[in-house]
FIBATI-641639 format. One record per residue (C-alpha): residue in one letter; z, x, y. Coordinates in steps of 0.1 Angstrom, whole numbers, padded with zeros to 4 digits, always signed. Each point is the difference from the previous one (the first is absolute). Layout:
# FIBATI-641639
aZXY...
# end
This chain:
# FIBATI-641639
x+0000+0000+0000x-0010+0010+0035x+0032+0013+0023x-0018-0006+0034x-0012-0034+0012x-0009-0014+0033x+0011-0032+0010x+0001-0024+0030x+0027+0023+0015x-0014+0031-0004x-0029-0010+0026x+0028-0003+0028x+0019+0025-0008x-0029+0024-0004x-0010-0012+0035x+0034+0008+0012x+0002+0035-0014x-0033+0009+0004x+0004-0010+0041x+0032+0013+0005x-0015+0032-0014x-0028+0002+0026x+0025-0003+0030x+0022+0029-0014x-0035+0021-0005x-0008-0012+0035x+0035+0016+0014x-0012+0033-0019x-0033+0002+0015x+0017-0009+0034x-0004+0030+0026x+0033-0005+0015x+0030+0018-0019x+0036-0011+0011x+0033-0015-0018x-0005-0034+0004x-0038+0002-0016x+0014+0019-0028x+0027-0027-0007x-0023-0026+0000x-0026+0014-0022x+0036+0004-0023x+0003-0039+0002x-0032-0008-0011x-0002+0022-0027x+0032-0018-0012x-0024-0033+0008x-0022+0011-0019x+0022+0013-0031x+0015-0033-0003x-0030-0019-0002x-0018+0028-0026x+0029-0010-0023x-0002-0039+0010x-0038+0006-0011x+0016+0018-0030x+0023-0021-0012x-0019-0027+0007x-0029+0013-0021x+0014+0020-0029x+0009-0020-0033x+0034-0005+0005x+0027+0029-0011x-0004+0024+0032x+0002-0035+0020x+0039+0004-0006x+0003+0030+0017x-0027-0004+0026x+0012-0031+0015x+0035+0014+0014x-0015+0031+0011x-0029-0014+0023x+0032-0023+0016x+0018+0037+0006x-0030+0009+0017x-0003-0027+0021x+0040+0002+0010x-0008+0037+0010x-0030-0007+0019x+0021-0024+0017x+0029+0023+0011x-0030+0023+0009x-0013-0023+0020x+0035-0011+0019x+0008+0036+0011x-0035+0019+0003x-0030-0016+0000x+0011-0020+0041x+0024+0021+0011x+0003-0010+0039x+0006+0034+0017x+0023-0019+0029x+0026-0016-0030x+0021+0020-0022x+0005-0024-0034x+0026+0017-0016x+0019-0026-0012x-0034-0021-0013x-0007+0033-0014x+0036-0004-0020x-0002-0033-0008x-0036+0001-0014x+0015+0033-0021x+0026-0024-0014x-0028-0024-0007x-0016+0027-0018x+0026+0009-0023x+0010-0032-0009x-0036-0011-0011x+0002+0032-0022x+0032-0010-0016x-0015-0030-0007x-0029+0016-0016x+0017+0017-0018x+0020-0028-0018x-0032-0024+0001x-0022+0026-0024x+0038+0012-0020x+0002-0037-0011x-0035-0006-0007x-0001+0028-0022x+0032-0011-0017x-0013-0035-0006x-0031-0004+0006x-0005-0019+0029x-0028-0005+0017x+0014-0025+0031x+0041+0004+0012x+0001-0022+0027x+0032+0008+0015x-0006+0038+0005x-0042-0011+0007x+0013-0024+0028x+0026+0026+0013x-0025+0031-0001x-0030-0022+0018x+0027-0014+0027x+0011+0038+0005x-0040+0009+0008x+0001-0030+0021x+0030+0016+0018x-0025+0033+0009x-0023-0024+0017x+0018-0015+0015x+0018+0036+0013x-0037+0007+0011x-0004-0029+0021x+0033+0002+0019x-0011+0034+0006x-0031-0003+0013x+0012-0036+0021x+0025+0029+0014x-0029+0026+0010x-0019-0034+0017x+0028-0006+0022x+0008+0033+0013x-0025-0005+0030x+0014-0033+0006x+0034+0008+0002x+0000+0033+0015x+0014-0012+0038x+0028-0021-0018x+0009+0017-0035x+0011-0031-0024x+0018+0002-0035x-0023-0013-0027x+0024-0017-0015x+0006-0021+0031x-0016-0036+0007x-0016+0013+0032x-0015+0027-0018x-0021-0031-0022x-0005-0023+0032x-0021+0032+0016x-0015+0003-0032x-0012-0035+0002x-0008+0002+0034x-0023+0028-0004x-0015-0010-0029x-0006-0032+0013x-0015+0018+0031x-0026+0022-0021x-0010-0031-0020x-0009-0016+0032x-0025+0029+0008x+0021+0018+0029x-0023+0032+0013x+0035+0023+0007x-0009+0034-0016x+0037+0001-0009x-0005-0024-0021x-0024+0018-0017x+0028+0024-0026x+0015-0035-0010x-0035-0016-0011x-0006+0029-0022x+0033+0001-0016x+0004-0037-0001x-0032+0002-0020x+0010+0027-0024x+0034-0021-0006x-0018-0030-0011x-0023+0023-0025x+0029+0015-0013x+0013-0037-0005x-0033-0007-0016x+0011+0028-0022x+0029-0020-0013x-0019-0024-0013x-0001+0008-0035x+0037+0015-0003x+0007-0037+0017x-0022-0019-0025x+0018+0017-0031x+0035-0006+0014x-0016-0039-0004x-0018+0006-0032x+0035+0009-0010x+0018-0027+0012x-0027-0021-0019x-0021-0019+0029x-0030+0012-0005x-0019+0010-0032x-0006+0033-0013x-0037+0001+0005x-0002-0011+0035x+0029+0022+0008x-0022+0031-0013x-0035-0015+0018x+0020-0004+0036x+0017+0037-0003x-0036+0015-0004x-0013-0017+0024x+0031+0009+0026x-0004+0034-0012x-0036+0003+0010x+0006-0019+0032x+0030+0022+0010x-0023+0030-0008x-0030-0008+0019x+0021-0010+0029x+0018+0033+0001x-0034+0012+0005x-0010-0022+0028x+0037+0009+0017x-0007+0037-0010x-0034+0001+0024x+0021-0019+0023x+0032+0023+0006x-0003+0033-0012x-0008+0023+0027x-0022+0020-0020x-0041-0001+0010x-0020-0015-0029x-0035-0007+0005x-0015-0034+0001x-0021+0009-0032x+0031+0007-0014x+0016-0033+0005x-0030-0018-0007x-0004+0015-0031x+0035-0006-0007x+0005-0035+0006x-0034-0007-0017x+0016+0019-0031x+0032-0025+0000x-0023-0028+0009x-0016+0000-0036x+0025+0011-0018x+0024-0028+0011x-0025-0020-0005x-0015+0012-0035x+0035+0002-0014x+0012-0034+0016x-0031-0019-0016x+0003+0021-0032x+0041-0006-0007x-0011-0039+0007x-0030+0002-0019x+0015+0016-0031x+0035-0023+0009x-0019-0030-0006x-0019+0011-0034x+0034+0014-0013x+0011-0038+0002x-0032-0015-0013x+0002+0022-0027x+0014-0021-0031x+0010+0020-0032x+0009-0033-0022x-0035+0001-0002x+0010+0025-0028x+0036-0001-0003x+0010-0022-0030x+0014-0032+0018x+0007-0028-0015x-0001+0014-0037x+0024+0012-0019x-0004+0039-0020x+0019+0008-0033x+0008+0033-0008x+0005+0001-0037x+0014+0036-0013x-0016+0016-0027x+0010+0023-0031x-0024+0028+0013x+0027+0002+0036x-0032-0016+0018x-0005-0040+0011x-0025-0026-0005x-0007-0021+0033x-0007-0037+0002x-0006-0020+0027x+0000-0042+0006x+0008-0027+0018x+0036+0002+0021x+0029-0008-0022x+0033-0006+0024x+0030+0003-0016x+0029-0021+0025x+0019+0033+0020x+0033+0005-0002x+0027-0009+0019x+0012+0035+0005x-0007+0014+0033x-0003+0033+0004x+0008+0016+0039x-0024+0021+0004x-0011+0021+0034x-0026+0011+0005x-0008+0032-0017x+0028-0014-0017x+0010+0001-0042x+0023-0015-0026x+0014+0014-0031x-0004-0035-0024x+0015+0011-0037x-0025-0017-0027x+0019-0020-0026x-0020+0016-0029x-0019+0038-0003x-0033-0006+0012x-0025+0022-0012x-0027+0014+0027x-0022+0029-0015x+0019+0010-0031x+0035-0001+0019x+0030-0022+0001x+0018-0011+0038x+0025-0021+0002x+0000+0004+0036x-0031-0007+0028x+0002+0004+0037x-0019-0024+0019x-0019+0004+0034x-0006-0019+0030x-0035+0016+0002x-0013-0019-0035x+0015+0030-0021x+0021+0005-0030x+0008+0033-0018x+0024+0013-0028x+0012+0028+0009x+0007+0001+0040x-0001-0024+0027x-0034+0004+0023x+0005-0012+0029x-0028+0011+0026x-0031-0021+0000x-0021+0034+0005x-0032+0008-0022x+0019+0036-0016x+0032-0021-0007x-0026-0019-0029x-0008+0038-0012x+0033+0008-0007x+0003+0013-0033x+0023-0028-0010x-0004-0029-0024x-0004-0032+0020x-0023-0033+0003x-0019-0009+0028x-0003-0039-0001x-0014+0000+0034x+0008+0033+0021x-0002-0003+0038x+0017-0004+0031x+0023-0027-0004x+0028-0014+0022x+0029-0022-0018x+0019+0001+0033x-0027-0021+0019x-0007-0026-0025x+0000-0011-0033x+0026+0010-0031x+0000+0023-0032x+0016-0024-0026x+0010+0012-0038x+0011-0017-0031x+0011+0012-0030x+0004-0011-0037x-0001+0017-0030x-0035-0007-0004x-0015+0009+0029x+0011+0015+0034x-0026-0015+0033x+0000+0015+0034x-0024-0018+0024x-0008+0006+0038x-0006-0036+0015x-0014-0001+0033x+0014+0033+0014x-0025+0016+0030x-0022+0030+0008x+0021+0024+0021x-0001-0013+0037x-0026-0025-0004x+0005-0042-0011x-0016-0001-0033x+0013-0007-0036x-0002+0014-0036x+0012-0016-0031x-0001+0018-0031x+0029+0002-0033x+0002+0021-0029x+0013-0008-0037x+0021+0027-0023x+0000-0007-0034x+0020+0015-0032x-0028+0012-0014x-0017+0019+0030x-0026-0024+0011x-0003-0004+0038x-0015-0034+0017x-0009+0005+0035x-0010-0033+0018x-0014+0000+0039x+0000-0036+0016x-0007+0009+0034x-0006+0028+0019x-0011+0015+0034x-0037+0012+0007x+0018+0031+0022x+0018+0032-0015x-0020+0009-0030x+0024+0017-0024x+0005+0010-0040x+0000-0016-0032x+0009+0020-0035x+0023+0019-0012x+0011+0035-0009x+0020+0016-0028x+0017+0028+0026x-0024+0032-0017x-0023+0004+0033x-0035+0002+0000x-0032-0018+0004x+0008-0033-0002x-0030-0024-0025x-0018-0027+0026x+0004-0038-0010x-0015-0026+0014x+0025-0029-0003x-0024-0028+0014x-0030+0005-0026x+0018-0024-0022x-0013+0027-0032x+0031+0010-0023x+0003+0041+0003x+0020+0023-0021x+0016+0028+0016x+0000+0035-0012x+0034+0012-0017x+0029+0012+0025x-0027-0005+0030x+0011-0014+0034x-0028-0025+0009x-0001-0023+0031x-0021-0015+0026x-0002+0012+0033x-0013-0027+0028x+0014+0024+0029x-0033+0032-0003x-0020-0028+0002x+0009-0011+0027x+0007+0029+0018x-0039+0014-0012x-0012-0035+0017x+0015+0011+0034x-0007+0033+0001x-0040-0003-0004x+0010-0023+0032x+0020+0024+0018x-0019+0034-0009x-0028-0015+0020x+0018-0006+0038x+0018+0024-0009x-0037+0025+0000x-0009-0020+0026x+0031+0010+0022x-0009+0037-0005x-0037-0004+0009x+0005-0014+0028x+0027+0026+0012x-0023+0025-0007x-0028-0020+0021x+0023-0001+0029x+0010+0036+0001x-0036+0017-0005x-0026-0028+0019x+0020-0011+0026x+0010+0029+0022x-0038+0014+0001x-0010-0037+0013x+0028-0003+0029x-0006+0037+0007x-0036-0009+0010x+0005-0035+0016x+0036+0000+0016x+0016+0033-0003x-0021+0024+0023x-0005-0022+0030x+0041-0004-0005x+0008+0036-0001x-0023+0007+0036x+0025-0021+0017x+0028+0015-0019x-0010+0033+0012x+0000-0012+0037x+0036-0020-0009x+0015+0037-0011x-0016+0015+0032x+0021-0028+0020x+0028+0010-0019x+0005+0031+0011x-0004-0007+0033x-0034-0002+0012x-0006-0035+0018x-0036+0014+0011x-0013-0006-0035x-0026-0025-0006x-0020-0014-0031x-0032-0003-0002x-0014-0034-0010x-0024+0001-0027x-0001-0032-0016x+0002-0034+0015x+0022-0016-0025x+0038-0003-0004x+0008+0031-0002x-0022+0006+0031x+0020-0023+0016x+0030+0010-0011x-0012+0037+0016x-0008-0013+0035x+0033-0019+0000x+0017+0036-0010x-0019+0015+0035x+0011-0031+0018x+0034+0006-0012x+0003+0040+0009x-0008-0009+0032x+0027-0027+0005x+0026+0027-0015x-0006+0027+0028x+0007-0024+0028x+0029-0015-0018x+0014+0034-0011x+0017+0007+0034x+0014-0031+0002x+0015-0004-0037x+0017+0033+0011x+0013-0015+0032x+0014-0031-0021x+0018+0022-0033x+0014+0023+0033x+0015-0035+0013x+0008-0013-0033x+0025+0028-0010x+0022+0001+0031x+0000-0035-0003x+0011+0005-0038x+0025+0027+0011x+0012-0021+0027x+0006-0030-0023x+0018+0024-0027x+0023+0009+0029x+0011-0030+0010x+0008-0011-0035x+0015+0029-0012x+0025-0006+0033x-0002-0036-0006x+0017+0006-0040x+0024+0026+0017x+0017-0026+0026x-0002-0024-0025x+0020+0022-0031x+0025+0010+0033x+0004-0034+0009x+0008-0013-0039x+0026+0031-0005x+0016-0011+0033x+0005-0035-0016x+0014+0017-0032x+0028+0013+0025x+0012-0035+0006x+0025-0014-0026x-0009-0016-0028x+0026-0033+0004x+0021-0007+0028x+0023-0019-0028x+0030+0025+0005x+0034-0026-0008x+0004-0038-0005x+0018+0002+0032x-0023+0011+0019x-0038-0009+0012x-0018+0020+0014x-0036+0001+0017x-0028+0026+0018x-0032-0003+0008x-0027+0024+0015x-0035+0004+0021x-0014+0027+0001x-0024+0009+0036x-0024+0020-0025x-0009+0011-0041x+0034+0020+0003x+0032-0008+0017x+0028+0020+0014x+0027-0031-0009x+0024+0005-0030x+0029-0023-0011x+0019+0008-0033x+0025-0012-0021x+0018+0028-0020x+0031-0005-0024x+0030+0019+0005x+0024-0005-0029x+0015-0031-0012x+0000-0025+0031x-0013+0019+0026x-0036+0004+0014x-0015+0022+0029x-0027-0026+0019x-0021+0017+0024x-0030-0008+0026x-0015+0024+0014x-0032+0008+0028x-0021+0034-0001x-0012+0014+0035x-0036-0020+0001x-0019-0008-0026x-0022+0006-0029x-0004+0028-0027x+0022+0027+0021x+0024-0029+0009x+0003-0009-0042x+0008+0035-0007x+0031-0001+0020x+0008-0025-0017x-0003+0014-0037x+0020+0029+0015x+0029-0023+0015x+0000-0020-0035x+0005+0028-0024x+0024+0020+0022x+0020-0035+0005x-0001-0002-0039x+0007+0034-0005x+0032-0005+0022x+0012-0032-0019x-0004+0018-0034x+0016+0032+0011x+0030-0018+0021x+0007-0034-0012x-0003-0006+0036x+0032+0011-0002x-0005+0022+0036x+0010-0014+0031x-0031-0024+0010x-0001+0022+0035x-0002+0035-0021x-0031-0019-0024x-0024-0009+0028x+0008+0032+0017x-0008+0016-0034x-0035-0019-0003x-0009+0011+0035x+0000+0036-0011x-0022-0007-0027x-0024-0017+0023x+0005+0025+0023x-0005+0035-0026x-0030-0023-0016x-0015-0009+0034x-0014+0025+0026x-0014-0021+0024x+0028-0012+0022x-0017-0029+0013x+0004-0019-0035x+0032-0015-0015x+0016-0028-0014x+0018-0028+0009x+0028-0015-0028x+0022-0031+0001x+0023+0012-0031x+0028-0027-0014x+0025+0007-0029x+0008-0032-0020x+0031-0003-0021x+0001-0026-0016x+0038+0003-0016x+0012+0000+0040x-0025-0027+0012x-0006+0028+0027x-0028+0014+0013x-0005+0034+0020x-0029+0005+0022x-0021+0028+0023x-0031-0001+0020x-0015+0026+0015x-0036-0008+0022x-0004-0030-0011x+0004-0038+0020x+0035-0011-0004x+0010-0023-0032x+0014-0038-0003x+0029-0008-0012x+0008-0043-0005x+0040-0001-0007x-0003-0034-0024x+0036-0004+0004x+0001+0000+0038x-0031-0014+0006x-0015+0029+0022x-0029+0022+0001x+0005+0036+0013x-0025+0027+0014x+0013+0033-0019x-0002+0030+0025x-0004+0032-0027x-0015+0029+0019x-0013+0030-0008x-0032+0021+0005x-0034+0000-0027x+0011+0021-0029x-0016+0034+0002x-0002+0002+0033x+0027+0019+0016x+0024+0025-0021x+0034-0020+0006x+0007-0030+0016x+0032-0027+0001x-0007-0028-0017x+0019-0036-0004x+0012-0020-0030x+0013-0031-0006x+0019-0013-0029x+0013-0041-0004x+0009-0023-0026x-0024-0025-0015x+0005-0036+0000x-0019-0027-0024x-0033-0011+0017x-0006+0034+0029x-0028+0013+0005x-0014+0032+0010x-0033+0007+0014x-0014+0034+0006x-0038-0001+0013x-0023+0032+0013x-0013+0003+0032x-0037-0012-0009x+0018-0039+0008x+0022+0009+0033x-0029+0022+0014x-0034-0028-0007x-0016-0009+0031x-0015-0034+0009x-0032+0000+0017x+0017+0000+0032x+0013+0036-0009x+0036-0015-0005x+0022+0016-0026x+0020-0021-0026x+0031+0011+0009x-0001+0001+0038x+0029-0027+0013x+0013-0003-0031x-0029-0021-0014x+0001+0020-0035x+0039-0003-0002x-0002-0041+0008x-0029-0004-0026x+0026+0017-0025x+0026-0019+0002x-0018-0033+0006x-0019+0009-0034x+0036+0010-0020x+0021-0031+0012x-0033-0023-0014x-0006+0016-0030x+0026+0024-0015x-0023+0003-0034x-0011+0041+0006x-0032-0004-0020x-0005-0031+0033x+0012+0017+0025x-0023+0029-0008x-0031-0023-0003x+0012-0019+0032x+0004+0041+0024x-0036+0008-0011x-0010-0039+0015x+0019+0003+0027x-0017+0035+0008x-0033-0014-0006x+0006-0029+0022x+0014+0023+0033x-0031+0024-0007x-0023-0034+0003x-0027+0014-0020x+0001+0040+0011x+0006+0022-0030x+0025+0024-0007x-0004+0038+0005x+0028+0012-0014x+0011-0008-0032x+0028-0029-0008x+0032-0001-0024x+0031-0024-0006x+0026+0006-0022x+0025-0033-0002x+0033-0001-0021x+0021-0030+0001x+0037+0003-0021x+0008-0035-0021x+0035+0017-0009x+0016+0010-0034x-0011-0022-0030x+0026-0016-0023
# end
């Protein structure tokens, strides 16, 4: 028997390896020499590896198929990974963690590999859908890889003068946007980078195809043969428009003969090998081989002395099946012990194994539905050997008696496709075998006979003839439908198959001396005066020697030259403006995000709750004149029951004003932390204006600090103010509202100074309000200060006797502010701090 047949498939995948072969040749014979080119001629040799041993695997007779079919999917994971981190590679990106992710990818579809072909060769299998499914979803993963990469490399251009994450939804609404834009036709050359990578990402998505349609095959929504017919046809698609992308993208010069010749090449052999696979599709399915298989009859195999068997055949005698069911899988067996020693070729077994694929041997259980497995030198009888499914269809039933012993297949299904077979056969005591076939599928020739186990050349039967045969002694003998069918479709396939290479071979030696002759000269004239442009001589000009397109296309060029000296200057003139305009706008936002980060950490400074005791409430509230402040208010625990509350105002305003501020807050902590506050109140603000004042050289800034000390197990309250507007103090008990008089200079501006305190008791329901000068000091538009006759100090109390709440009497001194100002805006920024004592808690 013949090893090598072509078949329906072998035409594509042919087609496939034989193109993929021509483009790596193509990136030999290429002029230009750099990393990139050399790592994609690397990926389509891979290309082209894994469809040689599709074609192989595809075409030999069965046994190297096992091994073949994993190691083309290797190739394809490695052309893949290839593909990811080479074959693209956008010079402005750096992919490194792609590039690790895709090597995970990598050696996970290994391991896989590695335990998909371990248990096949263990038992046999030719289909494992769990690790098939896992292993086709991991080469899904690469593609996927590939497209987020080159998606990625699209949007560099569009995102270069605001930088998004990828993973963001703003990232996928500019996406959108600019896809939607370049659908619509938009003439912006930047544009341009993310039309040709857009396009490449959908070809590599068209690459997916196949990988996607097995994952479904798999799952079981589609049938094996038009899963195989769609994946050839999205292989050659994907291919020849990797060529059309190639012409479009790659920087390299290639000549218009050479693209011609190219895309005429992939023209017909997408087209040859598309009509052939369909061609050769279809008369696989007509093809019926009951026309010679023994359906509906029944064959007796009645043992002789000699060790041989005389064959009869007849009319179909159906013996009721059993109501034993065996669960089989497919490529599945079952040990079934025979109630009596049956003899089969001079032996006794008391023992069979039965297969899902129409099998049953003596000696071993055969479980792969592959043409070597029914050459193994074991004893075993084919009732009808081919590719059968239990799992999708149909049950393997047996009974048993002590005379006789029936296994029959009823209505179980071709691998992946909705057909039925129904066959049975009968074990009797004496060695005679009844086979009986009531029904069975016109697809998936297969074997009939059987074998003693001693190897050799088997002695041809022909069940159907209905003429009673005697075998010779100890002689396997069988039937075999499957060369038959297999020598019908490759007379079929050998033809397109010549007819692919002919007309390869046509395109490569006749074409390029016609376009050389008709298209190509004429071309390279003007491409001689386009290189003279090129390097800088705009006083070129073509001469016009034929009045067709590309005579037009000539005159346009001089028209054109022209046009670019007078707009030369000018473009200059504009890219001149268009950087300090770009340098400019990089200023302001780099000073723009540095206010802004300033203005966040200055907020940071303020505490986090003002919730410091359930006796007392407390309140602040801020503006600030610009993006940073110099106001500061804190709240800083002491020990047990007592707190340090401070408001504070820097000299001006902004950045320089909010360093002050950082300085005055970590010396005041510092102080607390070091002291317990445990100094005299007079010796701690004399001990932050030295700070200030060793931190500070310029005199002219400082700090101004109301300071109060709560203690909460007195109910008293000790307080300081130095440049700052005097505090409020409401006496709830007495009903009276109090101007506090605490002087003392801006810390850090003089050396040593005297300085005032005040200490009282606290009553249930006072208040104390401490304010900087950003209120006392706002102007109307009449130029009138807030505080001038008193008008700040009569707003404050008028505001505490209504209200008492400090969260409302804050929210009421910024209205009341507002409403003096009468719609002029503050320059100086604006802080409250309001505490209001409710008295010691049961």
């Amino acid at each position: 028997m013949p090893d090598f047949y072509f078949n329906q498939f072998s035409i594509s995948a042919f087609s496939q390896f034989l193109l993929s072969t021509l483009i790596a040749v193509f990136f030999v014979i290429s002029r230009k020499r750099h990393t990139r080119g050399w790592y994609r001629l690397l990926f389509f040799l891979l290309i082209s590896s894994f469809f040689l041993t599709g074609f192989l695997a595809s075409s030999l007779l069965d046994f190297w198929a096992k091994f073949l079919i994993p190691i083309r999917y290797v190739l394809l994971g490695g052309a893949i990974l290839l593909f990811n981190q080479y074959a693209y590679h956008y010079p402005r990106l750096n992919f490194v963690r792609e590039m690790k992710v895709m090597g995970i990818t990598g050696t996970a579809v290994l391991v896989v590999f590695a335990a998909v072909l371990t248990f096949r060769m263990v038992t046999y299998q030719h289909y494992i859908p769990e690790e098939q499914i896992a292993y086709n979803l991991l080469i899904l993963t690469g593609f996927a890889w590939a497209v987020v990469l080159l998606v990625r490399q699209a949007m560099v251009p569009v995102t270069d003068r605001n930088p998004l994450n990828f993973w963001s939804l703003a990232y996928h609404r500019r996406l959108i946007r600019t896809l939607l834009k370049s659908l619509a036709g938009g003439r912006d050359e930047s544009l341009e980078p993310f039309r040709d990578l857009i396009l490449l990402a959908g070809i590599v998505l068209l690459g997916s195809v196949p990988t996607l349609l097995n994952v479904l095959f798999h799952a079981s929504l589609i049938s094996e043969q038009t899963n195989l017919y769609f994946s050839n046809a999205a292989w050659l698609l994907f291919l020849f428009s990797f060529i059309l992308a190639y012409f479009k993208l790659s920087p390299e010069p290639s000549t218009i003969s050479r693209k011609i010749i190219v895309v005429s090449m992939v023209t017909i052999l997408v087209v040859l090998s598309t009509v052939g696979s369909a061609t050769m599709s279809k008369l696989s399915e007509i093809y019926d081989f009951t026309r010679r298989a023994p359906d509906m009859k029944t064959i007796d195999l009645i043992p002789l002395v000699n060790g041989g068997y005389r064959i009869a055949t007849g009319p179909p005698l159906w013996k009721t099946p059993g109501k034993q069911r065996l669960l089989l899988t497919d490529a599945g067996a079952d040990t079934v012990s025979l109630p009596f020693s049956f003899p089969f070729f001079g032996e006794n077994y008391r023992q069979i194994w039965v297969s899902a694929n129409g099998m049953v041997s003596f000696r071993e259980a055969i479980r792969s539905y592959l043409v070597f497995e029914f050459y193994r030198p074991t004893p075993k009888l084919a009732i009808l050997f081919k590719d059968l499914n239990p799992e999708q269809g149909g049950s393997v039933l047996l009974h048993q008696s002590d005379s006789l012993v029936s296994v029959t297949w009823l209505g179980v299904p071709d691998f992946g496709r909705r057909t039925s077979n129904s066959f049975q056969v009968l074990f009797f005591p004496d060695g005679r075998i009844r086979m009986s076939y009531i029904g069975l599928s016109p697809v998936l020739p297969g074997y009939i006979g059987a074998d003693p186990g001693t190897g050799g050349e088997g002695f041809p039967v022909n069940f159907s003839s209905g003429v009673s045969v005697t075998t010779p002694p100890g002689r396997a003998f069988f039937e075999d439908f499957y060369q038959e069918h297999r020598n019908y479709i490759h007379q079929g396939s050998s033809v397109f198959i010549i007819m692919i290479v002919a007309s390869t071979l046509l395109v490569i030696l006749v074409f390029p001396s016609f376009f050389r002759l008709t298209v190509v000269r004429p071309i390279r004239i003007l491409l001689h005066g386009v290189r003279q442009v090129n390097a800088g001589n705009l006083d070129v000009r073509v001469p016009v020697r034929e009045d067709d397109e590309i005579g037009y296309l000539t005159r346009s060029f001089n028209q054109m030259i022209e046009s670019v000296r007078k707009a030369k200057e000018e473009e200059v003139l504009l890219l001149q403006k268009e950087k300090e305009e770009q340098l400019l706008q990089m200023d302001l936002r780099r000073k723009s995000e540095e206010l802004e980060f300033a203005r966040r950490l200055q907020f940071d400074m303020l505490p986090e709750s003002l919730a410091i005791h359930p006796s007392v409430l407390i309140d602040a509230g801020m503006r600030t004149a610009a993006e940073v402040g110099g106001d500061y208010y804190d709240v800083i625990h002491i020990d047990k029951n007592r707190w340090c509350l401070a408001i504070g105002d820097a000299t001006g305003h902004g950045v320089g004003a909010g360093l002050v501020v950082g300085m005055l807050k970590m010396a005041l902590i510092n102080s607390i932390r070091s002291y317990n506050i445990d100094l005299p109140m007079e010796k701690l603000v004399k001990n932050l204006n030295l700070a200030l004042r060793e931190s500070i050289r310029n005199r002219g800034i400082g700090m101004g600090l109301t300071l109060m000390v709560l203690d909460l197990d007195r109910n008293r309250v000790e307080m300081c103010s130095t440049g700052m507007p005097f505090p409020f103090y409401y006496n709830a008990k007495k009903d009276t509202f109090t101007v506090l008089e605490l002087t003392g200079p801006p810390l850090g501006m003089i050396p040593d100074f005297e300085l005032s305190t005040l200490s009282f008791q606290l009553n249930p329901g006072d208040v104390l309000i401490a304010t900087s000068d950003g209120f006392t000091e706002r102007t109307n538009p009449d130029d009138v200060m807030w505080f001038e006759e008193k008008r700040f100090d009569h707003a404050a109390e008028r505001i505490t006797r209504t209200w008492l709440q400090p969260a409302m009497i804050t929210r009421a001194m910024f209205d009341a502010c507002d409403s003096f100002a009468a719609g002029r805006d503050h320059d100086d920024d604006m802080t409250v701090f309001v505490l209001r004592y409710l008295g010691k808690l049961d």
